[in-house]
C-alpha positions in Angstrom: 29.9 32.2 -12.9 31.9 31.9 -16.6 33.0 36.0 -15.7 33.9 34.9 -12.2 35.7 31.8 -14.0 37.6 34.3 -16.7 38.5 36.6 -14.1 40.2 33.8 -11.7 41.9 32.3 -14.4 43.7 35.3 -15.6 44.6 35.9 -11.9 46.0 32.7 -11.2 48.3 33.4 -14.6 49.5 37.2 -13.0 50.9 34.9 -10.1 52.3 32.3 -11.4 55.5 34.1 -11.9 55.4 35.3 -8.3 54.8 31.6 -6.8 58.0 30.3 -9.3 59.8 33.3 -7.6 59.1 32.6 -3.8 59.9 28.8 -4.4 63.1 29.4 -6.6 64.3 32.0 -3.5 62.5 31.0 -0.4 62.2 27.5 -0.9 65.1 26.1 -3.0 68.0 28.9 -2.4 66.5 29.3 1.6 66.1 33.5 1.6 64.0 34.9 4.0 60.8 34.8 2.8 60.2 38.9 3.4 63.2 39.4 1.1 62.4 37.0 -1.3 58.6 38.2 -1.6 60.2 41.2 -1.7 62.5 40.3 -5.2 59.6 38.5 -6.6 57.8 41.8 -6.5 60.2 43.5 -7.8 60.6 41.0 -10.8 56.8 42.4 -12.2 58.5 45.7 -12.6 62.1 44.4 -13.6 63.6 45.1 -11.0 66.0 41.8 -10.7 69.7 42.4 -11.5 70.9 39.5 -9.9 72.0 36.6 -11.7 69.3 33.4 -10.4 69.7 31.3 -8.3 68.0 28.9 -10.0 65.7 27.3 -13.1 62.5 28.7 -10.8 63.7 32.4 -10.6 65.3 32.4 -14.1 61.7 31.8 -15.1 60.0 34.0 -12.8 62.6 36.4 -13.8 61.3 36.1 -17.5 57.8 35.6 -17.1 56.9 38.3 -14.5 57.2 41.1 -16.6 55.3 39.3 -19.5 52.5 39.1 -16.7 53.0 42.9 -16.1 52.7 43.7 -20.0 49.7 41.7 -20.4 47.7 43.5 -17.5 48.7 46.8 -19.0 47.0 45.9 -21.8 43.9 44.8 -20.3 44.0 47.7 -18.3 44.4 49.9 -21.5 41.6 47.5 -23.2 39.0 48.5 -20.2 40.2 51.8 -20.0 39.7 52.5 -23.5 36.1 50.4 -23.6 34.7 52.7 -20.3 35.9 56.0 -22.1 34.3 54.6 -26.0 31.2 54.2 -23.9 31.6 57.0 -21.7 31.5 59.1 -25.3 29.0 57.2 -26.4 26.7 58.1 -23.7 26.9 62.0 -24.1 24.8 61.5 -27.4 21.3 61.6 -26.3 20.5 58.4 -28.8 23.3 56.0 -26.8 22.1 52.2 -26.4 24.0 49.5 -24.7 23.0 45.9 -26.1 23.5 43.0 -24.1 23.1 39.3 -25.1 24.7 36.6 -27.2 26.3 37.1 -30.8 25.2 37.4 -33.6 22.1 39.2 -32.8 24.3 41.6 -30.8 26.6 42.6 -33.6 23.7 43.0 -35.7 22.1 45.5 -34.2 25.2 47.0 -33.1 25.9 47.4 -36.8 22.4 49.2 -37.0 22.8 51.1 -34.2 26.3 52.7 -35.9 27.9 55.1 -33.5 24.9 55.1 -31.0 25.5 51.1 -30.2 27.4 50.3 -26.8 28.6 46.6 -26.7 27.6 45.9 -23.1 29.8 42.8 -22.8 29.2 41.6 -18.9 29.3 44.7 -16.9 27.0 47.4 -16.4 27.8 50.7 -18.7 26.1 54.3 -19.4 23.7 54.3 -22.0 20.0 56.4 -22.2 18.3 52.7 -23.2 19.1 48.8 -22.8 18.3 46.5 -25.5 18.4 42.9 -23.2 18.6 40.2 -26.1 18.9 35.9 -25.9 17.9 33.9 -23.3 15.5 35.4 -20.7 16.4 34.1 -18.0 20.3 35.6 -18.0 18.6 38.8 -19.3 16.2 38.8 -16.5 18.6 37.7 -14.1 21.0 40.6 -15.2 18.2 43.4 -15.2 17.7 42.1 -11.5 21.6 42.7 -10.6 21.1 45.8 -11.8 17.6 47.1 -11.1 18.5 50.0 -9.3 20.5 51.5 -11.7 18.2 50.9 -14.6 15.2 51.9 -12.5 15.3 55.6 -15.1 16.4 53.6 -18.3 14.0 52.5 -21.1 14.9 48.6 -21.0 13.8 46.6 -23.4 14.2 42.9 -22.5 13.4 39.9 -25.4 11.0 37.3 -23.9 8.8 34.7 -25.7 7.3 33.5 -22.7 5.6 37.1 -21.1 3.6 39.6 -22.6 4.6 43.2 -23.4 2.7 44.5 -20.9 3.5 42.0 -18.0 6.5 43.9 -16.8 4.8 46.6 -13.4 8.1 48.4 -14.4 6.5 51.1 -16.3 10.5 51.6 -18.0 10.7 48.2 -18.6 9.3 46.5 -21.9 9.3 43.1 -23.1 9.3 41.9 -26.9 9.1 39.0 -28.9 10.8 38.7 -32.0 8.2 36.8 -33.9 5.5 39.1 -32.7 7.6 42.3 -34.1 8.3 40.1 -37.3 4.4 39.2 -37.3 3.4 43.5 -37.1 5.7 44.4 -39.6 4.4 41.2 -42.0 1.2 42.8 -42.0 2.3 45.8 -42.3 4.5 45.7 -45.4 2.7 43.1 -47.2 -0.4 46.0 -48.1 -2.9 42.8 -48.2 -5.8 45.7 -48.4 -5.0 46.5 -52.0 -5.4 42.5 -52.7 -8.5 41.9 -50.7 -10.4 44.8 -52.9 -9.6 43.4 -55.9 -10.9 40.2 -54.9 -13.8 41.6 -53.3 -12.6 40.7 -49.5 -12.5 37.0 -50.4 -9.4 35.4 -49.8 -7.5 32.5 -48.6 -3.9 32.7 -47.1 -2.2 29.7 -46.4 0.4 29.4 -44.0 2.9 25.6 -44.1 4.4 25.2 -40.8 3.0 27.1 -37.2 5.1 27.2 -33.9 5.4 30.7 -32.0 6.1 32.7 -35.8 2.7 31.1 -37.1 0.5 31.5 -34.2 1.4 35.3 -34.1 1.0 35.8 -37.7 -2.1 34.0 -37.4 -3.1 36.5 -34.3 -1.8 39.5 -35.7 -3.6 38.9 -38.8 -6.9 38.8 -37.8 -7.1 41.9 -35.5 -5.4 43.9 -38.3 -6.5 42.2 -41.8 -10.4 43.4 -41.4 -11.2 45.5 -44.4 -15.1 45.3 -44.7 -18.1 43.6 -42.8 -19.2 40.5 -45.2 -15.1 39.4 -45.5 -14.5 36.3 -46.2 -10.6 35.6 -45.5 -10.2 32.2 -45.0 -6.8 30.7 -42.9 -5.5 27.7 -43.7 -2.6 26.2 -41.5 -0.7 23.4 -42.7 0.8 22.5 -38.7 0.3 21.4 -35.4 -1.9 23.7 -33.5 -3.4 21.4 -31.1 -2.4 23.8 -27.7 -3.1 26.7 -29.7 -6.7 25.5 -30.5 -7.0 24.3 -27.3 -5.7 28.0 -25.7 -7.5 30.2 -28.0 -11.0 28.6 -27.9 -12.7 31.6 -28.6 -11.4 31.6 -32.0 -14.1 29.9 -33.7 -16.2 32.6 -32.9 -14.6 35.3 -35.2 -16.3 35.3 -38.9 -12.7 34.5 -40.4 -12.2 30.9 -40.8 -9.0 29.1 -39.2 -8.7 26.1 -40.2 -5.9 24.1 -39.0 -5.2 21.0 -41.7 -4.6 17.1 -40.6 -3.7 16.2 -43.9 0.1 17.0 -45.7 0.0 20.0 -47.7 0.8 18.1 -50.8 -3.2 16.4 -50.2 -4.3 20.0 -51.5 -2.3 21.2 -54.2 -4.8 22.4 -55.8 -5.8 25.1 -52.5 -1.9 25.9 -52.5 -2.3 26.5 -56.4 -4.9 29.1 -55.7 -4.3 30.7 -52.5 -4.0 34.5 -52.9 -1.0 34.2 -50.0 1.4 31.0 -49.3 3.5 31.7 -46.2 5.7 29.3 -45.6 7.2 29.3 -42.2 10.8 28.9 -41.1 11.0 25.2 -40.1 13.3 22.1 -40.6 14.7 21.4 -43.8 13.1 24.4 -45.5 14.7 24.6 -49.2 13.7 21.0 -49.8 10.3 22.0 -49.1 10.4 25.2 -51.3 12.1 23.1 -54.1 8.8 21.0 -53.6 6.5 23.7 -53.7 8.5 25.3 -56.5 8.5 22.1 -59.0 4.6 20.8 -57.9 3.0 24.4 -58.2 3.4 27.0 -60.6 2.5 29.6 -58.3 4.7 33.0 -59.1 4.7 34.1 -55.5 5.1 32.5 -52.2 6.4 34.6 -49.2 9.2 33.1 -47.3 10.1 33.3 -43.9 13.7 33.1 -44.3 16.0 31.1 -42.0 20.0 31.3 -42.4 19.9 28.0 -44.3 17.8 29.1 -46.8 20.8 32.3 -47.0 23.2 29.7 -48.5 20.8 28.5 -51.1 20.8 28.9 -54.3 16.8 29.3 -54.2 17.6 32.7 -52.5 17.5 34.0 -56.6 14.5 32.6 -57.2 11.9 35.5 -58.3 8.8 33.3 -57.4 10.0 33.5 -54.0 9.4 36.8 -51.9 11.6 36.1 -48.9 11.0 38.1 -46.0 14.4 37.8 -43.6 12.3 37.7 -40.1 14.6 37.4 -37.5 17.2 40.4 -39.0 13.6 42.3 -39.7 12.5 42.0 -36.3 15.9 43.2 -34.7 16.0 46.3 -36.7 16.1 48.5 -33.7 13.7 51.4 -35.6 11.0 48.2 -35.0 12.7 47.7 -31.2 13.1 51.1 -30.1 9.9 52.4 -32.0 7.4 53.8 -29.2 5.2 55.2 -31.8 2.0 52.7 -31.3 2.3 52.6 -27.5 2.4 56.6 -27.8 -1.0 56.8 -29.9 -2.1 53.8 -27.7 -1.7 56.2 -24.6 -3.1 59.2 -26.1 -6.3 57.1 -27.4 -6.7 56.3 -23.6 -5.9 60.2 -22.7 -8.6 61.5 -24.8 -11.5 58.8 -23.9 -10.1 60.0 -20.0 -10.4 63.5 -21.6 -14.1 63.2 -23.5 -15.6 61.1 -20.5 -14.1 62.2 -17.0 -12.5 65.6 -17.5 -9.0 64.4 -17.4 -6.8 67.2 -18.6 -4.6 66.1 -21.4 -1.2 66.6 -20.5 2.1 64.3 -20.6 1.6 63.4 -16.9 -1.6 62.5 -17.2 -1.3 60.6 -19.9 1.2 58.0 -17.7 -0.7 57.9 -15.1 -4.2 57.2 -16.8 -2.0 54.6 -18.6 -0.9 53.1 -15.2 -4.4 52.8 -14.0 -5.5 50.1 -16.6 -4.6 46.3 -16.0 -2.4 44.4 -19.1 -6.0 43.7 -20.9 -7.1 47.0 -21.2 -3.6 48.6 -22.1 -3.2 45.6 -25.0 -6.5 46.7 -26.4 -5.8 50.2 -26.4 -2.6 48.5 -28.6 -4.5 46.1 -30.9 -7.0 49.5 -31.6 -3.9 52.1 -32.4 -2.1 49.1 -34.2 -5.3 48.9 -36.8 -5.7 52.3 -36.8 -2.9 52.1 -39.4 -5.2 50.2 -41.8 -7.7 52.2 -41.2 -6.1 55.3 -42.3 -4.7 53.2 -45.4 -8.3 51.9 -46.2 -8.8 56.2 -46.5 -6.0 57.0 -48.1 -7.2 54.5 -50.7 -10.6 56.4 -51.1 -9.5 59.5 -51.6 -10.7 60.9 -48.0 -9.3 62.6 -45.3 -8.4 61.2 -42.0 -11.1 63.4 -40.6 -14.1 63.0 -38.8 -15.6 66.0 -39.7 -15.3 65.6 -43.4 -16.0 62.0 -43.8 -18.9 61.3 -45.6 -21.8 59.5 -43.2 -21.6 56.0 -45.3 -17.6 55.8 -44.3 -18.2 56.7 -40.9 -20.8 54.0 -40.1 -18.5 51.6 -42.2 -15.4 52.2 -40.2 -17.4 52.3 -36.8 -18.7 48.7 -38.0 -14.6 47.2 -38.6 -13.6 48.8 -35.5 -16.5 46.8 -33.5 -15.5 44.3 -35.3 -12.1 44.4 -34.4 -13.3 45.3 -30.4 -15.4 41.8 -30.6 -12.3 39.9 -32.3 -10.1 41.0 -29.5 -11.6 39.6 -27.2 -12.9 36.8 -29.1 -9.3 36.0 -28.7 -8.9 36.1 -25.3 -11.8 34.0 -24.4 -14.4 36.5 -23.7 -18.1 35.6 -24.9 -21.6 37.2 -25.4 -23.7 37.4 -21.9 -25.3 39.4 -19.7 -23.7 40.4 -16.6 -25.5 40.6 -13.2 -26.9 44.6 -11.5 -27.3 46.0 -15.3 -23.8 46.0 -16.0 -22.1 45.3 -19.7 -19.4 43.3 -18.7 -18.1 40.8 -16.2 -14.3 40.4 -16.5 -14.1 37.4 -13.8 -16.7 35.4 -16.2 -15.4 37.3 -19.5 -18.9 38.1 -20.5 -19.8 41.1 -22.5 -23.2 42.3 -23.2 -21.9 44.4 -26.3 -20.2 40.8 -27.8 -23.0 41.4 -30.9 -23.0 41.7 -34.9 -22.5 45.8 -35.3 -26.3 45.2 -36.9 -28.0 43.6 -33.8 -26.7 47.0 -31.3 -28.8 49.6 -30.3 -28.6 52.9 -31.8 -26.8 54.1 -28.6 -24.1 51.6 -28.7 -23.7 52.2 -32.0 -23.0 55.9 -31.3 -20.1 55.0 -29.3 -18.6 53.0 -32.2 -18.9 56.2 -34.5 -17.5 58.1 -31.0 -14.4 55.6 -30.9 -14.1 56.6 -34.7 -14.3 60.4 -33.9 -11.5 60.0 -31.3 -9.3 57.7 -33.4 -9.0 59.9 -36.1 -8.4 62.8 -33.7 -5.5 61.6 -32.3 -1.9 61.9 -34.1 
């Protein structure tokens, strides 16, 4: 509607000239009206060596050919934009972003020579980055469905998963989900945790959508040894998130969400071995606060753009971590890396268990067979397998199945159980067993293997070791 707006307005301007024309000639000096249309015509090209009439074709006179100037330039503008992109495109990396400012020009800036400004209309690029609200991004990526049916789209949502589009091109993200992953993954909490024999407590002040995926994304990834204790604290309302996630008191990590003020325990905020504090109203008086009440050396900050215009921003006991700008970076975007591995960890359990060949068309369409559950857990697995392969690189060992010593192996088939029960701890799912001998029941979200690693049967335990084998197999 605003384009449609834009575009009229700027119309009506082009013929203004030519209705002061036809009234200065047709109406006040009484020429026929083909002649004087005719004039007036000729005024956009100055063409109109008589002297006027009148004040109405003395201004058409004047103004007509400013109105012809200004659509050359527009013209030139467009024509110039169309062949930029046009350019653009023959570079096999070309993205078009679409969306409001400033994310736009900031990942336009990133992009460098590959970016395409998409403005309103549809231009050639190899990918789509869809940013802002979703329901003008959806509503655009309808308009143009057709034409984006063979383009990697990647559209920002905060209200559907990643894996709710049946598009297999299109791909949804949430910035404080990307922001949440690459938390994790910078922060190396493993190194910490050993030296404090997996016992720890994180704190985080503040909640909303950025706490409840940090919160998420921290215990499927953050698992680093069977008798763990890493203790959550959350200083924020997480009423609908308790509520939602019930089956979260049934993972061995402790969440617990605090009534009370964070200033009522000082003395937990004094000795958490991670203080995250969240983006969230008036943040640098709270920092101030923390800053003067504790004498913590280290809090990680989730950085907002008021906090970029304080002074606390040279503070070295504060470790900010710029979330939004971090999870825009199109490498984090555009990165298909863990839904490649995720695929190929499907591929090869297709491979080891029904024969299924493993080739790049297979893999897609094994990966279209599985429902938005399976595919996320095939995610959450490859997105820990990172840790997992940090946790060996930290003992010296190879990421090799064959040459791991038996302890590690039954050690990392025991996380990645527990990571398989905490998955779908987290989505509800509970211990039972399933009518006709079966081991699950996704209508009731029962599982028969929902057990400590300790309390399985040799056989099941085998396929944890299994899992392990085909992890580590996979690139």
């Amino acid at each position: 509607m605003k384009k449609w707006i834009a575009q009229s307005r700027k119309f009506i301007l082009f013929l203004l000239p030519l209705a002061f024309g036809l009234i200065g000639l047709a109406g006040v000096a009484g020429e026929p009206f083909l002649n004087s249309l005719y004039q007036c015509i000729g005024m956009y090209l100055m063409d109109y060596g008589d002297t006027p009439p009148n004040l109405w074709v003395e201004i058409a006179r004047w103004t007509a050919p400013l109105a012809t100037a200004s659509w050359v330039v527009f013209a030139f503008v467009a024509l110039r934009r169309v062949l930029g992109s046009w350019l653009q495109y023959l570079r096999a990396d070309s993205v078009a972003v679409y969306g409001p400012e400033p994310v736009v020009s900031l990942l336009l800036d990133r992009l460098g020579s590959r970016g395409i400004a998409g403005g309103h209309s549809l231009l050639p690029a190899h990918r789509y980055i869809l940013v802002g609200p979703e329901e003008k991004s959806l509503s655009f990526y309808r308009e143009h469905q057709q034409a984006l049916a063979d383009k990697p789209v990647y559209l920002q949502s905060r209200s559907l998963s990643p894996l709710a589009s049946n598009q297999p091109l299109l791909k949804f993200f949430c910035p404080e989900a990307n922001a949440a992953r690459l938390f994790w993954q910078t922060r190396e909490l493993y190194p910490i945790s050993r030296r404090k024999a997996h016992h720890l407590q994180i704190v985080l002040l503040g909640f909303g959508r950025l706490g409840e995926e940090l919160l998420l994304r921290g215990l499927l990834v953050n698992i680093f040894a069977p008798d763990q204790c890493i203790q959550y604290h959350i200083f924020g309302t997480g009423d609908r998130f308790e509520a939602v996630h019930k089956g979260i008191a049934q993972v061995e990590d402790p969440v617990i969400f605090h009534q009370e003020p964070w200033y009522a325990q000082l003395n937990l905020i004094e000795q958490a071995d991670l203080l995250l504090v969240l983006e969230q109203e008036d943040q640098p008086r709270l920092l101030e606060d923390l800053l003067l009440a504790t004498t913590r050396q280290e809090i990680d900050v989730f950085a907002g753009d008021t906090l970029a215009i304080s002074p606390l921003e040279q503070n070295k006991r504060l470790r900010l971590f710029p979330w939004e700008q971090m999870a825009y970076t199109p490498e984090i975007l555009l990165d298909d890396s863990l839904m490649t591995r995720a695929k190929a960890i499907n591929l090869r359990y297709c491979h080891l268990y029904d024969k299924v060949a493993e080739t790049a068309e297979n893999r897609e369409a094994e990966w279209a067979k599985l429902d938005s559950f399976t595919r996320e857990s095939n995610i959450s697995a490859a997105d820990y397998h990172l840790i997992r392969l940090e946790m060996l690189k930290d003992k010296g060992l190879p990421a090799s199945a064959e040459n791991l010593p038996g302890q590690t192996l039954e050690l990392l088939a025991e996380l990645e159980h527990i990571r398989w029960c905490r998955y779908h701890y987290l989505h509800n799912w509970t211990w039972g067993q399933p009518e006709g001998g079966k081991r699950k029941d996704p209508v009731r979200r029962i599982h028969a293997d929902l057990l400590p690693y300790g309390q399985l049967t040799e056989a099941e335990k085998e396929k944890d070791r299994e899992n392990i084998r085909i992890l580590l197999s996979v690139e």
